[in-house]
N, C-alpha and C positions, 0 to 999 in steps of 0.2 A: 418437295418441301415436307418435311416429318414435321407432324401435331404434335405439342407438347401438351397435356392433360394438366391443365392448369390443379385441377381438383384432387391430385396426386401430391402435391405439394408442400412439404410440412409447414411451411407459414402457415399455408392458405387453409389445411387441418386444421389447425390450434385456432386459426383466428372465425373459421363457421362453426368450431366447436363451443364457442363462446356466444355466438348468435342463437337466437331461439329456432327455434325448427324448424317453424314455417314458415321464416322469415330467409332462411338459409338459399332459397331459390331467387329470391329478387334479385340476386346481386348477377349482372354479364360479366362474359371470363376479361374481359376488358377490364371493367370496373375491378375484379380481384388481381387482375396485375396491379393495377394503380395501387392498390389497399396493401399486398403485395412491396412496392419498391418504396411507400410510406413505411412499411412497418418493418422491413428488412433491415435501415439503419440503426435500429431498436434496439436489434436480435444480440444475445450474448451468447459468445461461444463458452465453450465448456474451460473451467479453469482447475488448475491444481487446488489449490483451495480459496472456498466459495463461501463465507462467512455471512449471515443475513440476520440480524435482529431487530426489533424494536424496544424501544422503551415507551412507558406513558410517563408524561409529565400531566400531572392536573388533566385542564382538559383537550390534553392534543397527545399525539403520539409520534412520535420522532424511529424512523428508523437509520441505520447505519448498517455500511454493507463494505468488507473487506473480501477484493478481488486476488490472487495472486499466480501466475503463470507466463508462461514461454509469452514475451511481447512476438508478435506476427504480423504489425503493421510496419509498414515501411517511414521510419523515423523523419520526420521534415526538420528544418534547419532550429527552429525553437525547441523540439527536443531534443535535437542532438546539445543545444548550446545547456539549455536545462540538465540534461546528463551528465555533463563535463562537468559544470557546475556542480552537482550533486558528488562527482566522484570526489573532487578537488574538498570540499568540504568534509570528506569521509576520512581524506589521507592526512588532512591537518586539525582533525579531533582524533584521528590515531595518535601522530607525530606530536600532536600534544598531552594526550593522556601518559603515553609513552615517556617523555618529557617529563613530567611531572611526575610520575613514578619512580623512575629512576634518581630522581632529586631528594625524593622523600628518602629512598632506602639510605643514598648516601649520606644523609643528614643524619639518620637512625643508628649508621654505621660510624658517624662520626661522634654521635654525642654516648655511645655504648663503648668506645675508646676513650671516652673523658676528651678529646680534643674540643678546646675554648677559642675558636677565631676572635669571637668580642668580649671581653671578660667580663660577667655581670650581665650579659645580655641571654636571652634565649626565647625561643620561640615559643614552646614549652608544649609541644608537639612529643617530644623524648618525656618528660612527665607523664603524660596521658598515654601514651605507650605500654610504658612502663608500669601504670597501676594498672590499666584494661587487661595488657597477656602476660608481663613479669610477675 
């Protein structure tokens, strides 16, 4: 059976690095697995971008942290549904921006032709146009 050198361990580095010195020996390699598979579900892997700030409000301080990289977990059934969701919502604020752009120009294109569907009527979207970039 091969020993594993608990003490080699980058958790278990970083986490006696934070203990005082001569406190760093109380702990059995038992006790730093345990501290070890607590503080492992912690741990953040390394991300494409790692954004990390605080603000102070009065007397408290608020931080806010934007993650962003390759997902590496294996997706369970709520985020697969949360996904689909999220895409399904992406393609109908395209499919509607899209939409609505192309209503505008035709609209733009109709009232720069002088064509009147309602006579006396107008939106007056072709006014404002018209004095902003004409």
């Amino acid at each position: 059976m091969i020993k594993i050198n608990i003490y080699n361990d980058p958790v278990i580095k970083g986490l006696l690095a934070r203990i005082p010195e001569d406190e760093r020996d109380l702990f059995s390699e038992e006790q730093l697995i345990i501290l070890k598979s607590a503080m492992g579900a912690k741990q953040w892997g390394s991300h494409a971008i790692d954004l990390r700030w605080t603000i102070k409000f009065w007397r408290w301080r608020y931080y806010f942290v934007f993650l962003s990289g390759v997902n590496r977990r294996s997706p369970n059934r709520v985020m697969q549904e949360l996904e689909m969701f999220g895409k399904i919502m992406l393609m109908l604020s395209f499919l509607m921006f899209s939409v609505l752009t192309g209503l505008l120009v035709l609209y733009l294109a109709k009232s720069a032709l002088g064509i009147d569907f309602i006579p006396g009527f107008t939106l007056g979207i072709w006014g404002w146009f018209k004095d902003a970039f004409l």
